[in-house]
N, C-alpha and C positions, 0 to 999 in steps of 0.2 A: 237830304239823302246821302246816304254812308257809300265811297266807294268799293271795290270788288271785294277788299280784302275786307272790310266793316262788314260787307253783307255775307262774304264766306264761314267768315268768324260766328257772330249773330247765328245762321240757318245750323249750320253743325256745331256750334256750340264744344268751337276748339278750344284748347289749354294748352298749356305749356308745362309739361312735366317736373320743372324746377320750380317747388315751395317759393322758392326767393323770390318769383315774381307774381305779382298778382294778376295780369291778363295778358295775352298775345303780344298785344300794344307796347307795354312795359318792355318787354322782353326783346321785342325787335331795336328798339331804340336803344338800349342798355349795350346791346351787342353791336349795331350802327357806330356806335361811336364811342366805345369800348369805359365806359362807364363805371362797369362793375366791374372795373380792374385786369380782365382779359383784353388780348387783345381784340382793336373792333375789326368787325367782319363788313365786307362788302355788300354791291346790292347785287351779285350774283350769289355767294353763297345763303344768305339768309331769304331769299327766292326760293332755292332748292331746301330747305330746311321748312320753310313754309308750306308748298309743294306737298311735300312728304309726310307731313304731318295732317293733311288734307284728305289726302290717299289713305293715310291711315288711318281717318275717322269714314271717309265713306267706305274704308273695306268693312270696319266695324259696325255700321250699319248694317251690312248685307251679311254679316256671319262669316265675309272673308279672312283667311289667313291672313294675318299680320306679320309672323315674323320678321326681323328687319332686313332678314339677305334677300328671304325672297320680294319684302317690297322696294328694295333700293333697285333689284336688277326689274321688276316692271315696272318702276316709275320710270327708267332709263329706255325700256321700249314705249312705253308710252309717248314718252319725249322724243322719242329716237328716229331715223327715219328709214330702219331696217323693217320693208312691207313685211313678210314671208314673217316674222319673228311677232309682230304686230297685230298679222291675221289670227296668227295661234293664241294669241293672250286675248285677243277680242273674242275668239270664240269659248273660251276658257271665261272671261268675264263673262259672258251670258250665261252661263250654267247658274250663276250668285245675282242673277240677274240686275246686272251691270253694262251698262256702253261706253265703250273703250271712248268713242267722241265724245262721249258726254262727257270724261271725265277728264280729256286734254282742254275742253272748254271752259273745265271748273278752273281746272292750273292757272296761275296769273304769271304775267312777265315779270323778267327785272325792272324796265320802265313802271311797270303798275307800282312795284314793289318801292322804286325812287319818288315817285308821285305822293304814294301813301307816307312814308316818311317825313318827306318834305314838306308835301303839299294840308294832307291829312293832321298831321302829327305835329308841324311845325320842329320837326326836330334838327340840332346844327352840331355840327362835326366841324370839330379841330384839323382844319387842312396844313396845316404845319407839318414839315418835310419830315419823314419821319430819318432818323435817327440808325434804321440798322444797314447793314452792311450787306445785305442778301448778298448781291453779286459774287463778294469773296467767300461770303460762308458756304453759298451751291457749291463751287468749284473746292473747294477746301472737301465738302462731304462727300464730292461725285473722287477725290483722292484719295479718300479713306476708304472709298466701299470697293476703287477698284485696288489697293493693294490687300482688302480683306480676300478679294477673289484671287487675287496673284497667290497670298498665301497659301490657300487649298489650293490653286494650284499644283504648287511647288512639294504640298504636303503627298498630294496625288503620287506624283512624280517620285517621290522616295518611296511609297510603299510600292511603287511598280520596279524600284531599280533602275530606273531610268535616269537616275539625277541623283548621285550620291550627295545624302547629307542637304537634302535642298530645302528640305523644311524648318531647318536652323539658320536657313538664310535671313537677311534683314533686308528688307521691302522700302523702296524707295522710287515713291511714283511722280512725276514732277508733269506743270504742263506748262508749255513752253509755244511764245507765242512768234512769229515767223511774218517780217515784213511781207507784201505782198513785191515790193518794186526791187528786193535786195536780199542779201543772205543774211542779212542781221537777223539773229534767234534773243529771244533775252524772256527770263521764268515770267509766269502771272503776274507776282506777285510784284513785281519790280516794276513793269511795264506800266501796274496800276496806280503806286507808290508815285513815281513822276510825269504819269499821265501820258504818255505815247508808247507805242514800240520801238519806231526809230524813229530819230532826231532827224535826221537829213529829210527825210521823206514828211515826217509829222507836220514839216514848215508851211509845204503845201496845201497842208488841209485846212478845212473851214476849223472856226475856236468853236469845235465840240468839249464837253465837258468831258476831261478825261477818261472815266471811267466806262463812258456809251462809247466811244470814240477808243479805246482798247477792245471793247465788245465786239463792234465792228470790225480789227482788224485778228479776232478772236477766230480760225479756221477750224479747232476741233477741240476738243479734252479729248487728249491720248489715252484711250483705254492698255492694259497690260498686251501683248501680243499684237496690236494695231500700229503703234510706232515704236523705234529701236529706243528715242528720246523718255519715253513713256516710264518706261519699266524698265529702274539701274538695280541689279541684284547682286551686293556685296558678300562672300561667304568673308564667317570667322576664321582666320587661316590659324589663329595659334594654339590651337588646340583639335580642326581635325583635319588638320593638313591636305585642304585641298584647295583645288584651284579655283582663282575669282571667276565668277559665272560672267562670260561675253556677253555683251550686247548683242553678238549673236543668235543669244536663243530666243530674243524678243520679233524677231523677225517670220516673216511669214514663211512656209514651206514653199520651195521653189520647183520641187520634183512631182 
């Protein structure tokens, strides 16, 4: 006898909308352990992919709407544990004659989902430390989208007259990380490079791995307007003759 997902597969007679693969089965494992050259996905996301694909063949049974906005946000109450939002779609499912419980009993877990994998499937994944750099690229993107916002900002601020010439400014957002026991300040990007914040203080800590061990003494990514440090706004002085924009203006209103 075929576990949850053999028997869910098997009664509704799911597929997998990609030609490239020939059954369910194929397609999980390919993705499990990234095979077909994408990167591999986890036993949470390929759950919710499973899931949802589930949902969308028993709406398709019952003549239900499919579209995929409205079934990602009721697989989400379904899942979810907002009552009040729950009772409305349960009573909404009945109309297509459907039970909202029947259909969270149909859903499998991520456990099931590892089981089936592992257990089912015999499938094995390359645990081998992977290679990117998440940690610096987040912080790296979460700087680019906030001087994307400082920009319109700044752009705002000129067509109001409020900031001469401020949308020809150049954007320079830095985040900067701040001993807990000391005033040593020193960039990300540095801290992560030699693996502590401060040296004096670092001696005392346990030999975390650099990079967790900056995380932890990581207090904020400075958004534009949040800290003075955050948000440096250099104007071009030779050509329209105005004055470099203070740290000043990155501060909060105090009136």
């Amino acid at each position: 006898m075929g576990c949850k997902i053999d028997s869910l597969v098997e009664r509704h007679a799911l597929t997998v909308p990609d030609s490239g693969y020939e059954s369910v089965d194929e397609y999980l494992v390919a993705r499990w352990t990234g095979s077909d050259g994408r990167s591999a996905d986890g036993y949470k996301p390929l759950t919710e992919w499973f899931n949802k694909r589930l949902l969308k063949r028993i709406y398709d049974e019952h003549s239900r709407d499919t579209v995929s906005v409205h079934l990602d946000r009721e697989y989400e109450v379904i899942t979810g544990d907002q009552d009040i939002q729950r009772d409305e779609l349960a009573a909404d499912l009945a109309t297509d004659g459907l039970d909202i419980d029947g259909i969270a009993d149909e859903l499998v877990s991520w456990s099931t989902m590892r089981h089936h994998l592992k257990g089912c499937l015999d499938a094995e994944k390359d645990t081998a430390p992977a290679e990117t750099d998440w940690e610096t690229n987040t912080v790296q993107m979460t700087r680019e989208r906030a001087a994307k916002k400082a920009r319109s900002v700044l752009s705002s601020l000129t067509s109001k007259d409020r900031l001469r010439d401020a949308d020809r400014a150049q954007v320079d957002v830095q985040v900067k990380l701040s001993c807990p026991d000391c005033s040593v300040r020193v960039p990300f990007e540095n801290a992560v490079e030699r693996g502590y914040v401060c040296e004096t203080h670092a001696e005392t800590e346990s030999a975390e791995p650099g990079l967790e061990r900056v995380g932890n003494q990581l207090s904020a990514i400075a958004l534009p307007y949040v800290a003075v440090e955050a948000l440096q706004t250099a104007f071009l002085l030779s050509k329209y003759d105005v004055a470099p924009l203070s740290r000043e203006y990155c501060r909060h209103p105090t009136g």
